[in-house]
C-alpha positions in Angstrom: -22.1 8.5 29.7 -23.4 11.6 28.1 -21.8 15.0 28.4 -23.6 16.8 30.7 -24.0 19.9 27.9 -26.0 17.2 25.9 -28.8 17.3 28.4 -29.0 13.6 27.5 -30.5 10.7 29.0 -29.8 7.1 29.4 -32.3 5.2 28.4 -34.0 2.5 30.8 -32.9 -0.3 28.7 -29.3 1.1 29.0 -29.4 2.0 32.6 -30.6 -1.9 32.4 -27.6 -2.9 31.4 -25.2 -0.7 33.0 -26.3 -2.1 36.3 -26.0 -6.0 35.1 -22.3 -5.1 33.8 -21.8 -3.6 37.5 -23.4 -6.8 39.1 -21.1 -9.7 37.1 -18.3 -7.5 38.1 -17.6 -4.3 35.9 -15.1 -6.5 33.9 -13.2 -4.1 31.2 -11.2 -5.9 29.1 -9.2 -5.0 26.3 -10.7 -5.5 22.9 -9.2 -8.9 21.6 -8.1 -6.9 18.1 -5.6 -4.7 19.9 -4.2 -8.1 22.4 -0.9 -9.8 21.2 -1.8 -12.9 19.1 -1.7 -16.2 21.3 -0.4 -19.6 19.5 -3.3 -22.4 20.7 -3.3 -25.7 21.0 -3.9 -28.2 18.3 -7.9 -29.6 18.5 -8.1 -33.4 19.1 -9.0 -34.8 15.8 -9.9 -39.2 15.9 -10.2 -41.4 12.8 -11.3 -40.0 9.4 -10.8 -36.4 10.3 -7.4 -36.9 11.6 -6.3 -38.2 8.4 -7.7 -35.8 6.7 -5.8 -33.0 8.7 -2.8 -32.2 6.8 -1.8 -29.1 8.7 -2.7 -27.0 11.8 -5.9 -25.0 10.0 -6.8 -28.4 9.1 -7.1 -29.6 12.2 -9.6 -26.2 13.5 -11.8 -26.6 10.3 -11.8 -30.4 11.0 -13.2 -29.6 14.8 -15.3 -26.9 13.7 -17.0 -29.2 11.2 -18.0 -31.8 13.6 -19.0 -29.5 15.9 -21.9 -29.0 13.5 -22.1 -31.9 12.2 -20.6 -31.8 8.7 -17.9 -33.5 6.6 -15.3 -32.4 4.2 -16.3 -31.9 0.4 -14.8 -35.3 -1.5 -11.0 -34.2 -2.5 -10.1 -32.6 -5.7 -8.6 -34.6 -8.5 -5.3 -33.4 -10.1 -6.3 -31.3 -13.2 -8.8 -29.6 -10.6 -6.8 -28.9 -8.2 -4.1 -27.2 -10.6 -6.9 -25.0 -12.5 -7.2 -23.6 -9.0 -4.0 -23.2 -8.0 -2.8 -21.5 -11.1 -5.8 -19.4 -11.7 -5.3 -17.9 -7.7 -1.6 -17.1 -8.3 -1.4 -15.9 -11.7 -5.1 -15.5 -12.9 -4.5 -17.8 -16.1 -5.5 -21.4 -16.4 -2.5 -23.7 -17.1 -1.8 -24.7 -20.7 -2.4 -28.2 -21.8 1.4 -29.2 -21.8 1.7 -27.9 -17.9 -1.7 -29.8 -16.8 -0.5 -33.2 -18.9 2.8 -32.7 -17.1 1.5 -32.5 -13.8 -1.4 -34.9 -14.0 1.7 -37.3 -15.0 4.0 -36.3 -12.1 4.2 -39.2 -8.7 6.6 -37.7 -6.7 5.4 -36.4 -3.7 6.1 -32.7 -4.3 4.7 -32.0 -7.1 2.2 -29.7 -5.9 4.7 -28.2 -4.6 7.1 -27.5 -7.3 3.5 -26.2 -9.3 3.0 -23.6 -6.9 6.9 -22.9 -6.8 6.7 -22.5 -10.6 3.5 -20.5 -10.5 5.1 -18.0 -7.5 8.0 -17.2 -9.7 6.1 -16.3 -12.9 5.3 -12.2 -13.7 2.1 -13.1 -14.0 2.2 -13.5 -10.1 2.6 -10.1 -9.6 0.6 -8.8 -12.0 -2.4 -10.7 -10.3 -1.9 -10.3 -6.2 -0.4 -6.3 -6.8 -4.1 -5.9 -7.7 -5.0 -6.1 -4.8 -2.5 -4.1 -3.0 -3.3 -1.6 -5.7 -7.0 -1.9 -5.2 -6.3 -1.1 -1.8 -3.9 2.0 -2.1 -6.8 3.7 -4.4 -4.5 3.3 -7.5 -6.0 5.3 -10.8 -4.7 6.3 -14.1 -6.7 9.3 -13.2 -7.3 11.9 -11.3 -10.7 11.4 -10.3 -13.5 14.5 -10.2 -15.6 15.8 -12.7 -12.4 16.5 -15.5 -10.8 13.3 -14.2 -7.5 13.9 -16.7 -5.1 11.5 -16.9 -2.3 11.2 -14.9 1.5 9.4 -15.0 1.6 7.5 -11.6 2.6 3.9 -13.5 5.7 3.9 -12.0 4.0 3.2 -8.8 1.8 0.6 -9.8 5.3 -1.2 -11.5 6.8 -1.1 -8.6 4.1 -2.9 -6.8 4.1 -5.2 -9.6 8.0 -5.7 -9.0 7.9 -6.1 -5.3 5.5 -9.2 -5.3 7.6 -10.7 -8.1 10.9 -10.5 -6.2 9.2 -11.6 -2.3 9.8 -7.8 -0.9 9.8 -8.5 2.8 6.4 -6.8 4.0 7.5 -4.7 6.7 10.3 -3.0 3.9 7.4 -3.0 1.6 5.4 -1.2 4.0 8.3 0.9 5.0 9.4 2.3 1.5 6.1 3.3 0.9 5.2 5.5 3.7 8.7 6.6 4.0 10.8 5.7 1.0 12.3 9.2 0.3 13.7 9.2 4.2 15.8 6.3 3.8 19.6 6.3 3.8 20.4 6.8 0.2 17.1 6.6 -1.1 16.5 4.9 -4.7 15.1 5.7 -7.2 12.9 2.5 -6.7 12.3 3.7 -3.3 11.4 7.2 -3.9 8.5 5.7 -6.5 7.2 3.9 -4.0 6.1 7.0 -1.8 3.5 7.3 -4.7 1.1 4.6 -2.5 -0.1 8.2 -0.8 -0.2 10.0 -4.0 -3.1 7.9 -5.0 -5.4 10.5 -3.4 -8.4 12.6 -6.3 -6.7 15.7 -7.8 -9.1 18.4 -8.3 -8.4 20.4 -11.4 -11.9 22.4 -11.4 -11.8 26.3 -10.7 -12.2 28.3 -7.8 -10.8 25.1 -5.7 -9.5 26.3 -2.4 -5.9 24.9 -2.7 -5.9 24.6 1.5 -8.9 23.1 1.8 -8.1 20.6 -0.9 -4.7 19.8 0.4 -6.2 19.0 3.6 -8.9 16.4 2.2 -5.8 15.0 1.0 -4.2 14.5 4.2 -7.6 13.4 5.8 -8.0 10.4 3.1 -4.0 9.3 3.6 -4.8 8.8 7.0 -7.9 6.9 6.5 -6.2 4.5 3.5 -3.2 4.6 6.1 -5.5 3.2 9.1 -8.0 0.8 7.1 -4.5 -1.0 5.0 -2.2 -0.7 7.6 -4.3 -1.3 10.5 -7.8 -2.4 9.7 -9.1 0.7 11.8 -11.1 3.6 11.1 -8.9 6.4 11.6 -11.1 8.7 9.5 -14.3 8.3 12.4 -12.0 10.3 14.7 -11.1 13.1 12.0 -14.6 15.2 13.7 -14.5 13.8 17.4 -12.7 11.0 20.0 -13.8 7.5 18.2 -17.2 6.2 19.0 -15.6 2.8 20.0 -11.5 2.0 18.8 -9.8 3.8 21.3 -8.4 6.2 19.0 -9.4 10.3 20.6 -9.2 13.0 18.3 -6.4 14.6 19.4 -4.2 11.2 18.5 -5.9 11.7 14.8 -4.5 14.9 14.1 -1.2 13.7 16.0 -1.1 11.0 12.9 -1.9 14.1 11.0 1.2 15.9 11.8 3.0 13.5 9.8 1.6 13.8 6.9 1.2 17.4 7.1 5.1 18.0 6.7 5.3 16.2 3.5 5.5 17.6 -0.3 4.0 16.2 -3.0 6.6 16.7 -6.3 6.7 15.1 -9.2 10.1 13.4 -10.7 11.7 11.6 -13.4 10.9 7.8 -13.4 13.3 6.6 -16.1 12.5 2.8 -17.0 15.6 0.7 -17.3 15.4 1.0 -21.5 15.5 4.6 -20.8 18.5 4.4 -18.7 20.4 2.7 -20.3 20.3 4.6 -24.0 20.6 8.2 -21.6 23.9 6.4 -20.4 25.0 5.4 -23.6 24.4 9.1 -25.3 25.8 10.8 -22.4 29.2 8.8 -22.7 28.9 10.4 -26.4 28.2 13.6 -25.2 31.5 13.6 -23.2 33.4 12.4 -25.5 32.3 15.0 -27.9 32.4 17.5 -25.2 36.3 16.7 -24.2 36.8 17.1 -28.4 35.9 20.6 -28.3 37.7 21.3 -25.4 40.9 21.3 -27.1 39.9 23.5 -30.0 40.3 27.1 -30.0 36.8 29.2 -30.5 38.1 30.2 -33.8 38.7 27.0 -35.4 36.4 26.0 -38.3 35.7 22.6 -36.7 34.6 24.0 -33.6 31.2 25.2 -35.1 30.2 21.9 -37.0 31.5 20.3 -33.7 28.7 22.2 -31.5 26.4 21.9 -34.3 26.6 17.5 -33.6 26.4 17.9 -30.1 23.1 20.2 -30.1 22.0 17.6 -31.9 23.0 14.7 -30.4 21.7 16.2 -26.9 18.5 16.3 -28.5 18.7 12.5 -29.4 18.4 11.8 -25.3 15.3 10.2 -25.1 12.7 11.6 -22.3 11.5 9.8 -19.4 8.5 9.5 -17.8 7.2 11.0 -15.0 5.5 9.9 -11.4 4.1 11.7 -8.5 5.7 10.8 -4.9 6.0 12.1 -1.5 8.7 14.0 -0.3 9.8 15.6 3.3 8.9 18.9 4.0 12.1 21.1 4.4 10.1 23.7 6.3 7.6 22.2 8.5 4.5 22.7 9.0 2.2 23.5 12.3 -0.2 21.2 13.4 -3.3 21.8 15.4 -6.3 20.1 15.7 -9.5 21.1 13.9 -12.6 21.9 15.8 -14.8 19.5 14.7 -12.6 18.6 11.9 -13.0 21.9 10.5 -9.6 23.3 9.4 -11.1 27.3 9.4 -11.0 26.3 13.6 -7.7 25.1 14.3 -7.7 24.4 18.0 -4.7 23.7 20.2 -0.9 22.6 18.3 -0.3 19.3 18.3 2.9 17.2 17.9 3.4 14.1 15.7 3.0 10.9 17.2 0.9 7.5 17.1 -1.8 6.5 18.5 -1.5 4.8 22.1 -3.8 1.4 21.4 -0.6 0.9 18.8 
């Protein structure tokens, strides 16, 4: 209903159908998006299209389609079928040697074993992290009018990574919103916070640094709803949604969250990296321990520091990625008058919304 303030109307049409909803029994039911899902029964299938169901989709799109009155396309032949295959998994066709071999292979799992082999190549990784990564907003820059370029391809490997070694989705979920909290955080872990540093970085004058920081907040929550959730978080940043059950005041409870959080910068050594730092450090302290035994007067002591100033300078530099971090201090959380953060309203704590 209209606010009373609004000094709004219902229209006849809408008074219409009020008063028809009322009449079949004012029936409000939850929205089927938000129910638990509900395993259903198998479709009865008879003659060609049971055959032709090979698994439990097959056997809805087999009832669907003669339901309208259609029939399956003719089947794929072998060196189709694994031009497909390969070119959904790792976006490359197969050579010639891998199509002869498996146009020539009659044991019954060879399809099988294709996609096994296809799953465990990089190139997997490389070709579904896309789409994570098109999803997370991933740049190489910052976005704007200057758009400069910015060092967040730590983030994007470690997407890259996860895919290629299965990362179980709720821990890939997990050490991206919340990698830095973890028990004894990673580096790996801490890398992956960058999914929510993925936001525009304004770099123009005479930006208002709060204002900015905010719009970064507001678009974190909206990637965070539309990935996470398939929602529209961002249509309650101004006022309650106009139909998820998500009010306003559970927006800026979200909001809390990510309003106690720091955005640093750190070190992102890649393993190459590592590993030469680890070897010149073991020189550095064996060099180091040499020195100590020398008196400052001795002659050998200056050529001595002279090596290891040098030698520090041979450790090679690493490169570096934006994350999120937890906010020592926290911050206070209210919610914005129209999602206005000059009117801060009443505080609000952190929290999620109910529907969830």
């Amino acid at each position: 209903m209209p606010p009373p303030e609004s000094n709004s109307k219902l229209t006849p049409e809408q008074i219409q159908l009020l008063q028809r909803w009322v009449a079949e029994g004012a029936k409000y039911d939850q929205h089927w998006a938000f129910k638990p899902p509900v395993r259903h029964s198998l479709p009865t299938l008879t003659g060609a299209q049971r055959s032709w169901a090979q698994n439990a989709v097959d056997h809805f799109v087999a009832a669907k389609q003669a339901e309208l009155g259609l029939t399956p396309s003719p089947e794929a032949g072998l060196a189709t079928l694994l031009r497909r295959v390969s070119l959904d998994l790792t976006g490359l066709p197969p050579t010639p040697d891998q199509l002869a071999a498996f146009v020539a292979d009659t044991e019954p799992q060879a399809y099988e074993r294709a996609v096994d082999r296809l799953l465990q190549s990089s190139h997997y990784g490389e070709r579904w992290g896309r789409h994570w990564l098109d999803a997370a907003r991933y740049a190489d820059s910052d976005g704007y009018s200057h758009d400069a370029a910015r060092s967040i391809w730590p983030y994007r490997d470690w997407v890259i990574e996860a895919f290629n070694r299965d990362l179980p989705f709720d821990r890939f979920v997990v050490e991206q919103l919340a990698g830095d909290m973890l028990p004894e955080a990673t580096l790996a872990q801490r890398i992956a916070t960058g999914f929510h540093r993925n936001t525009q970085i304004n770099t123009e004058g005479g930006v208002d640094r709060e204002q900015f920081r905010i719009d970064s907040i507001y678009d974190r929550i909206a990637t965070t709803g539309e990935v996470m959730f398939g929602l529209t978080f961002g249509c309650a940043q101004c006022h309650d949604h106009k139909y998820d059950p998500i009010s306003q005041v559970e927006y800026y409870r979200l909001f809390a969250f990510f309003n106690n959080a720091d955005e640093p910068r750190i070190d992102a050594p890649t393993r190459e990296v590592q590993f030469q730092r680890a070897a010149i450090d073991e020189k550095i302290k064996q060099v180091e321990a040499s020195l100590s035994g020398l008196a400052k007067e001795d002659a050998k002591r200056k050529s001595i520091e002279d090596s290891l100033a040098k030698l520090k300078k041979t450790r090679p530099k690493a490169a570096t990625t934006m994350v999120m971090a937890r906010r020592k201090e926290p911050r206070t959380t209210r919610r914005f008058i129209q999602g206005d953060f000059t009117r801060p309203a009443e505080e609000v704590q952190a929290g999620t919304p109910g529907v969830l």
